[in-house]
LOMIKOL-860950 format. One record per residue: residue number from 1; x negated, y negated, z negated of N, C-alpha, C in turn. Coordinates in steps of 0.1 Angstrom, whole numbers, plus 5000, padded with zeros to 4 digits. Layout:
BEGIN
<node><k>NUM</k><n_X>X</n_X><n_Y>Y</n_Y><n_Z>Z</n_Z><ca_X>X</ca_X><ca_Y>Y</ca_Y><ca_Z>Z</ca_Z><c_X>X</c_X><c_Y>Y</c_Y><c_Z>Z</c_Z></node>
...
end
This chain:
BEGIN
<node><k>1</k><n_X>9679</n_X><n_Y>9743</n_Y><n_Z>6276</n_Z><ca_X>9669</ca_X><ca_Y>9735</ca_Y><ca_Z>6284</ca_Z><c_X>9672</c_X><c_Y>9720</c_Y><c_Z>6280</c_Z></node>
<node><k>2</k><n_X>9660</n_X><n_Y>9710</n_Y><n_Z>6281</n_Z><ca_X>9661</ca_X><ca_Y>9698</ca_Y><ca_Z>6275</ca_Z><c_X>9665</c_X><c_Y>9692</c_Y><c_Z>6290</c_Z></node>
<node><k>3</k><n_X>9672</n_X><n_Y>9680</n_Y><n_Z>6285</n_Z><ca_X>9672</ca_X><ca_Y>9672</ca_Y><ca_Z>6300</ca_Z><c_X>9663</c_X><c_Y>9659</c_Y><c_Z>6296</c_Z></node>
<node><k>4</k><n_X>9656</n_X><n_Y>9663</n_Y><n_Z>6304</n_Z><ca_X>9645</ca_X><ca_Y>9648</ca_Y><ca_Z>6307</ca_Z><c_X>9649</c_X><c_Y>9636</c_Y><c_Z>6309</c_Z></node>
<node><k>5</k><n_X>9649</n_X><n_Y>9623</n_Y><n_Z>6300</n_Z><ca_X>9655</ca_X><ca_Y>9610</ca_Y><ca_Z>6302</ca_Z><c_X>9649</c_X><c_Y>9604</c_Y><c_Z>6312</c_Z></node>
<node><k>6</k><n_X>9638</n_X><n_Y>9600</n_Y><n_Z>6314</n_Z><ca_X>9630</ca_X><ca_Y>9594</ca_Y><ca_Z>6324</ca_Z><c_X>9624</c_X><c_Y>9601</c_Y><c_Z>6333</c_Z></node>
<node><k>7</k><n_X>9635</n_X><n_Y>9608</n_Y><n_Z>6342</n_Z><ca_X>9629</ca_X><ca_Y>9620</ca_Y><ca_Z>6352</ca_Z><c_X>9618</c_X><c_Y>9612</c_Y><c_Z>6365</c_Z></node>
<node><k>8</k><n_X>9622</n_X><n_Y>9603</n_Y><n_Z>6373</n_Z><ca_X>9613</ca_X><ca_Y>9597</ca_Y><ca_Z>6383</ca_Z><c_X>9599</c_X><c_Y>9592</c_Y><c_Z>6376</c_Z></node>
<node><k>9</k><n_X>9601</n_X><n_Y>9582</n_Y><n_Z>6363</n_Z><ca_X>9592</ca_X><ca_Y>9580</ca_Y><ca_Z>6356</ca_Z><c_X>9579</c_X><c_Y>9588</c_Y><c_Z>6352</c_Z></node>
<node><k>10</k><n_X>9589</n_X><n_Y>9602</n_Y><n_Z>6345</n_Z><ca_X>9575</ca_X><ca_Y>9611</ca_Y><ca_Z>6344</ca_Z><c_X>9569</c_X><c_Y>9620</c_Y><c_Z>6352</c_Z></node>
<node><k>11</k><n_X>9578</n_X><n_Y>9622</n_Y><n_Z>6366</n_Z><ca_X>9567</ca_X><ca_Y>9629</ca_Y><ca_Z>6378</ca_Z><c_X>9563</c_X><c_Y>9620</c_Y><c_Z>6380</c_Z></node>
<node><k>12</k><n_X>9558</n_X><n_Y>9610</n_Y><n_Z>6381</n_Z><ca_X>9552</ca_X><ca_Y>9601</ca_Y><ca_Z>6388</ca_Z><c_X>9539</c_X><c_Y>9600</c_Y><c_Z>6377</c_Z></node>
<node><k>13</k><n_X>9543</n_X><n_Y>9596</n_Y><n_Z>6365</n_Z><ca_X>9532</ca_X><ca_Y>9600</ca_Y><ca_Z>6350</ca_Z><c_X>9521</c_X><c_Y>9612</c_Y><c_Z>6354</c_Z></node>
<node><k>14</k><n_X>9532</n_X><n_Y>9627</n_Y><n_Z>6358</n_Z><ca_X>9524</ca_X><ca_Y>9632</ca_Y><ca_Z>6357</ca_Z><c_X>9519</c_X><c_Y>9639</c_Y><c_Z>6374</c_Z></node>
<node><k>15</k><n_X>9522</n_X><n_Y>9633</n_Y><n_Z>6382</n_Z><ca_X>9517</ca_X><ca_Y>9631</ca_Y><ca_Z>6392</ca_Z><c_X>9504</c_X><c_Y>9622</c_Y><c_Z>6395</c_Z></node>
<node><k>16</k><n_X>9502</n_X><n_Y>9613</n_Y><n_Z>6388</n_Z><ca_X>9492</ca_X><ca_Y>9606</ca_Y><ca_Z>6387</ca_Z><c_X>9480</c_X><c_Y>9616</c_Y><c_Z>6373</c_Z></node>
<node><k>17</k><n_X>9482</n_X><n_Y>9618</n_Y><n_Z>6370</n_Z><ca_X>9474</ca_X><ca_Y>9627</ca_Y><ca_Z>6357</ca_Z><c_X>9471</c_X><c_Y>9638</c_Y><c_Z>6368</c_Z></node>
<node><k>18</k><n_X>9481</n_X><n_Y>9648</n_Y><n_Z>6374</n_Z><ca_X>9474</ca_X><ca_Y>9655</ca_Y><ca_Z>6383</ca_Z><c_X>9464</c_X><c_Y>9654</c_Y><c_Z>6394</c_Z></node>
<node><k>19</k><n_X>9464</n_X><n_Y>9642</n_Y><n_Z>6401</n_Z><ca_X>9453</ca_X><ca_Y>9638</ca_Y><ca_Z>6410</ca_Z><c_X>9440</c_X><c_Y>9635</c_Y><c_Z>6398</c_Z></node>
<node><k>20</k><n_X>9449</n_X><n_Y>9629</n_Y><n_Z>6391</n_Z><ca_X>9426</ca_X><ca_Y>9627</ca_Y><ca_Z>6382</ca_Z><c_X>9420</c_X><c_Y>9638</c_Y><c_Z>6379</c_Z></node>
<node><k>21</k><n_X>9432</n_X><n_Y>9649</n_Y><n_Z>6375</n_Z><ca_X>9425</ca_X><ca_Y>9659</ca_Y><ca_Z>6369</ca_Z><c_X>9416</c_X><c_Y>9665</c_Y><c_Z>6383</c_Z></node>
<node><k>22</k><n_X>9423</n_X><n_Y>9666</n_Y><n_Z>6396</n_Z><ca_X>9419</ca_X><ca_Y>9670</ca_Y><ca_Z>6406</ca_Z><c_X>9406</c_X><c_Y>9665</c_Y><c_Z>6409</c_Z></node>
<node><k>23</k><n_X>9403</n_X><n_Y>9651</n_Y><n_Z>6407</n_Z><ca_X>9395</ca_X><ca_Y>9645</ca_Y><ca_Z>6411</ca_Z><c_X>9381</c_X><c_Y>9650</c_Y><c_Z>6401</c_Z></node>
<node><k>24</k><n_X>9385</n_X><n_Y>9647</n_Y><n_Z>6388</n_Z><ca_X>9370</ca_X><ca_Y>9650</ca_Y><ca_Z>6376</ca_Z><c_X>9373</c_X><c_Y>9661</c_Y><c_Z>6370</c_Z></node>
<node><k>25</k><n_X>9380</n_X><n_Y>9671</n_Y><n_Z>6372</n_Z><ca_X>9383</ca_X><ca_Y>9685</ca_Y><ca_Z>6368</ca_Z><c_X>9382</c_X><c_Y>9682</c_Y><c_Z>6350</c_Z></node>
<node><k>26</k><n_X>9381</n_X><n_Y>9694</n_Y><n_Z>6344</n_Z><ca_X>9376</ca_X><ca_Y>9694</ca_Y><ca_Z>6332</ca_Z><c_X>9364</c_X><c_Y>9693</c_Y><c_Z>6325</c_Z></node>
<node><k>27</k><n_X>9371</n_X><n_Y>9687</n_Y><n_Z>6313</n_Z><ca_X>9353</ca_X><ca_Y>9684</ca_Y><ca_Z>6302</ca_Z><c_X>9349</c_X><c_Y>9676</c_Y><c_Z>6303</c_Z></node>
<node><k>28</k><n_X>9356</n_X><n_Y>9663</n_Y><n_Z>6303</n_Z><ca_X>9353</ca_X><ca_Y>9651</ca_Y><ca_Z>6301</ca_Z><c_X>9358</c_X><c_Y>9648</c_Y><c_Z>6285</c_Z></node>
<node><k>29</k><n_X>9353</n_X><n_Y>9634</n_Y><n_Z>6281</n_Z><ca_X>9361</ca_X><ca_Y>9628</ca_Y><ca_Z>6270</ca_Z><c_X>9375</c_X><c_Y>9620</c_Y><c_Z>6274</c_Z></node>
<node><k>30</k><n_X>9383</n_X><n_Y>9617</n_Y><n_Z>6264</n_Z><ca_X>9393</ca_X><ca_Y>9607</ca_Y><ca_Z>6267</ca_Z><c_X>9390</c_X><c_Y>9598</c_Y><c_Z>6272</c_Z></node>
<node><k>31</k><n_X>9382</n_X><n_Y>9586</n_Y><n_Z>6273</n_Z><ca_X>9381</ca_X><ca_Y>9572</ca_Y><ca_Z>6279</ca_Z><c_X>9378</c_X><c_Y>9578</c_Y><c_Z>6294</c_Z></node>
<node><k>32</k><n_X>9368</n_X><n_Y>9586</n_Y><n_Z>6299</n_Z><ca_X>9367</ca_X><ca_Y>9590</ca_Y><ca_Z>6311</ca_Z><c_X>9384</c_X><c_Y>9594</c_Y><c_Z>6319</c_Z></node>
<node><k>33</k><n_X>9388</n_X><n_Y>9599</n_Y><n_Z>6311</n_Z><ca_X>9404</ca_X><ca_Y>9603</ca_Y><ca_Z>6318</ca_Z><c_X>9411</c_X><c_Y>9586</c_Y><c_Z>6317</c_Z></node>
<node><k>34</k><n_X>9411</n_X><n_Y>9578</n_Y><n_Z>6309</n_Z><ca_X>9418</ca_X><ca_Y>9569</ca_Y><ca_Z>6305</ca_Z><c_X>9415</c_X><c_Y>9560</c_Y><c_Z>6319</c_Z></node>
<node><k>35</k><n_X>9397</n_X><n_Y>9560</n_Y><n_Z>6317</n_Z><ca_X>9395</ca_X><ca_Y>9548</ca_Y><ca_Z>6325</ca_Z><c_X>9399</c_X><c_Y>9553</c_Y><c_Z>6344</c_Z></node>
<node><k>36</k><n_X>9397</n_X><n_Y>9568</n_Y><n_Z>6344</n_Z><ca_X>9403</ca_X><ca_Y>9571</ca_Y><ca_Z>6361</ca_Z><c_X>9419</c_X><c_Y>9569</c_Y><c_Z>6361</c_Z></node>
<node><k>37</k><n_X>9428</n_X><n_Y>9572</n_Y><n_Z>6351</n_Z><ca_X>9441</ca_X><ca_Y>9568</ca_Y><ca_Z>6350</ca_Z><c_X>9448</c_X><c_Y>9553</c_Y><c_Z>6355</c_Z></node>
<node><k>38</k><n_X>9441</n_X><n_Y>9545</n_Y><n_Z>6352</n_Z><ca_X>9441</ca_X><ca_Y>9534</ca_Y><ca_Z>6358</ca_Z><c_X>9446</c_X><c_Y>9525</c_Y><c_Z>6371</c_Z></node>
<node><k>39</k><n_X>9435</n_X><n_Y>9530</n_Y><n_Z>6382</n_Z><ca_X>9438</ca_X><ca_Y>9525</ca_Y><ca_Z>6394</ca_Z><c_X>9446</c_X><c_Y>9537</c_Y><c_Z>6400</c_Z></node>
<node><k>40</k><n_X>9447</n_X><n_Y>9551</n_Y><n_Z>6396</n_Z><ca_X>9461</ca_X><ca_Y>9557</ca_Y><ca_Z>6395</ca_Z><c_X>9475</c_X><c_Y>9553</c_Y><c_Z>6392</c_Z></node>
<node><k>41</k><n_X>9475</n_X><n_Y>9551</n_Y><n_Z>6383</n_Z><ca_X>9484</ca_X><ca_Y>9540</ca_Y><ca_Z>6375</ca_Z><c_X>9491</c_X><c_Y>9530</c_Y><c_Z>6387</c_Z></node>
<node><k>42</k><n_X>9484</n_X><n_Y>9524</n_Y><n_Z>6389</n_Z><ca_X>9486</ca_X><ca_Y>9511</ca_Y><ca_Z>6400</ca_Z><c_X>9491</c_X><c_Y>9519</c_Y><c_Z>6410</c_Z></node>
<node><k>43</k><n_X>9481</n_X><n_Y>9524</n_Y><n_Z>6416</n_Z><ca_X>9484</ca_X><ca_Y>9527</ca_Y><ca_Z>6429</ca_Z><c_X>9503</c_X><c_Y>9532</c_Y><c_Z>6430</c_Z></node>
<node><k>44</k><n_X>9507</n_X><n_Y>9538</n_Y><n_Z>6422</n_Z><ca_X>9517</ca_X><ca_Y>9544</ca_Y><ca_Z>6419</ca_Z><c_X>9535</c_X><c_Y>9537</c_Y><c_Z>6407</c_Z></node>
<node><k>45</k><n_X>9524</n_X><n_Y>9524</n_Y><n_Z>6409</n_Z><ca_X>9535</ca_X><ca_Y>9513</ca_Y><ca_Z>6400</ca_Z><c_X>9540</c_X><c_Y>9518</c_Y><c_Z>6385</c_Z></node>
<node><k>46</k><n_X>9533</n_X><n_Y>9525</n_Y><n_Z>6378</n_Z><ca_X>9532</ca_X><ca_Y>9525</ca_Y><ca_Z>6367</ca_Z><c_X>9526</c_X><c_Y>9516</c_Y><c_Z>6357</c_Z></node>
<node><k>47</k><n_X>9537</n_X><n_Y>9510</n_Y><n_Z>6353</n_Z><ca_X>9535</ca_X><ca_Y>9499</ca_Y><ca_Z>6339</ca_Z><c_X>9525</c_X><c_Y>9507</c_Y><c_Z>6328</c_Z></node>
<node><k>48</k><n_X>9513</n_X><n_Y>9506</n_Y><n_Z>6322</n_Z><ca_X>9510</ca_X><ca_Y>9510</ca_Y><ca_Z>6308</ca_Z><c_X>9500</c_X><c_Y>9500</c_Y><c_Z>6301</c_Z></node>
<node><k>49</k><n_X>9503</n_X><n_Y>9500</n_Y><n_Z>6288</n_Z><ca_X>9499</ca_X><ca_Y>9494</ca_Y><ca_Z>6279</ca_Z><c_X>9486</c_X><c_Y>9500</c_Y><c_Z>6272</c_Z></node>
<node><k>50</k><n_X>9476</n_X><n_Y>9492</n_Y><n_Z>6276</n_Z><ca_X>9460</ca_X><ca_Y>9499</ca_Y><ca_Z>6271</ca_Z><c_X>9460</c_X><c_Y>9500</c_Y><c_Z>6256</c_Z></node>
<node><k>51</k><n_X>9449</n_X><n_Y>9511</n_Y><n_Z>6251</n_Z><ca_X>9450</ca_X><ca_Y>9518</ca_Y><ca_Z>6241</ca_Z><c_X>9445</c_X><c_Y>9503</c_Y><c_Z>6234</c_Z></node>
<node><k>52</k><n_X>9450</n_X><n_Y>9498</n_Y><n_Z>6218</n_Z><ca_X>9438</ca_X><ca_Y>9488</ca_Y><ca_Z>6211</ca_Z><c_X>9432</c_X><c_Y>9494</c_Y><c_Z>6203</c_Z></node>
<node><k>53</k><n_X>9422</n_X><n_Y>9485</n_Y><n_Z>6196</n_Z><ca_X>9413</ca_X><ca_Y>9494</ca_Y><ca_Z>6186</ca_Z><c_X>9423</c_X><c_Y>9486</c_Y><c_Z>6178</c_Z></node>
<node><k>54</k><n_X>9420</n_X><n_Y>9495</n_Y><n_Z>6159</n_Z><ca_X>9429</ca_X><ca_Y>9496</ca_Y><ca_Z>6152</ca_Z><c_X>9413</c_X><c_Y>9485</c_Y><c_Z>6140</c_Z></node>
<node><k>55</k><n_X>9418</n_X><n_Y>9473</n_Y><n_Z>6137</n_Z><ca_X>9408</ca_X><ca_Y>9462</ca_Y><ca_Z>6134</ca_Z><c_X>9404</c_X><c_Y>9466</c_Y><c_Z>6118</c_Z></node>
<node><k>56</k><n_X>9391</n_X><n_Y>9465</n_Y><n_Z>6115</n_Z><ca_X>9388</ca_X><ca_Y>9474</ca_Y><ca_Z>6105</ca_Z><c_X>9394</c_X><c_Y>9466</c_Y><c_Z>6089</c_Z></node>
<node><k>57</k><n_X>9401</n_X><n_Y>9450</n_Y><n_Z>6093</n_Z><ca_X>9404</ca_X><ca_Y>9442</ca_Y><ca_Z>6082</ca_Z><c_X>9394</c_X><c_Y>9437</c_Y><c_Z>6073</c_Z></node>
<node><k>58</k><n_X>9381</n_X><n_Y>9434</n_Y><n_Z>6080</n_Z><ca_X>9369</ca_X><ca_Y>9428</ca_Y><ca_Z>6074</ca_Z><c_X>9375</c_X><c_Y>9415</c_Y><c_Z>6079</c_Z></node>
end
């Protein structure tokens, strides 16, 4: 069995992922999960760093 380094950290991760799913079930796209993740996030004092777009170098 692995031991988990950031145990409070990731029930809380995935505590917060469980309510959105609860909330918009399945079959959405990623930004729809991304953007309900959010005021989840908050609510729950999770730090995250939004996705960037990767710049095309024109």
């Amino acid at each position: 069995m692995v031991d988990i380094i950031y145990k409070d950290e990731s029930y809380k991760m995935l505590g917060a992922c469980f309510e959105v799913y609860k909330e918009k079930g399945c079959g959405f796209l990623e930004p729809v999960y991304q953007e309900s993740l959010e005021p989840e996030n908050n609510k729950n004092e999770i730090r995250v760093a939004r996705k960037l777009r990767a710049s095309s170098g024109a």
